[in-house]
C-alpha positions, 0 to 999 in steps of 0.5 A, spaced: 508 515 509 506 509 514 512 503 516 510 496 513 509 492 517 511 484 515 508 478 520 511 471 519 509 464 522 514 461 526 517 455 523 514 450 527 507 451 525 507 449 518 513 446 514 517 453 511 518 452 503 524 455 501 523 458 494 517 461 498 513 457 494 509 451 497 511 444 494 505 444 490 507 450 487 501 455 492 503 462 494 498 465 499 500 472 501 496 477 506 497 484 506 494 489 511 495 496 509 494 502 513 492 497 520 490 505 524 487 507 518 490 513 519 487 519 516 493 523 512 496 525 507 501 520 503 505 526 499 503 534 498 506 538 493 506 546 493 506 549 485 501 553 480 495 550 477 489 552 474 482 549 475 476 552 469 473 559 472 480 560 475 485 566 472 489 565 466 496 565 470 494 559 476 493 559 482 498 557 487 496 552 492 497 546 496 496 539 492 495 532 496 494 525 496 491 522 502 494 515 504 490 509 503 484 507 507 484 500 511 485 494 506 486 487 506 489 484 500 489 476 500 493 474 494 493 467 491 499 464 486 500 458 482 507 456 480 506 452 474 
């Protein structure tokens, strides 16, 4: 699993609310996912399973699920 990684603004840049909310009840968040776009497997798993034309008894074998591809996430939320 990749590290998340989180980048704040400093304060000087724009006033920080502190509910995480600005004063009009905005919420804007910006997520990047896999930044390096790495090319792995998030989990894998060994154990039986059986595809059709497969015998009756399953087959062992490596099962996987890759990591996410590169994503940008832009979220906006109103606080009513």
């Amino acid at each position: 699993m990749l590290p998340s990684i989180t980048v704040t603004a400093p304060a000087d840049l724009e006033k920080q609310p502190t509910d995480a909310a600005s004063e009009n009840g905005l919420k804007l968040n910006l997520d990047v996912l896999n930044l390096l776009n790495t090319q792995a497997d998030q989990i894998t798993y060994y154990y039986t399973s059986r595809l059709a034309g497969e015998p009756a008894a399953g087959v062992n074998d490596v099962h996987f699920h890759p990591v996410e591809p590169l994503a940008v996430r832009f979220t906006l939320a109103k606080a009513f």
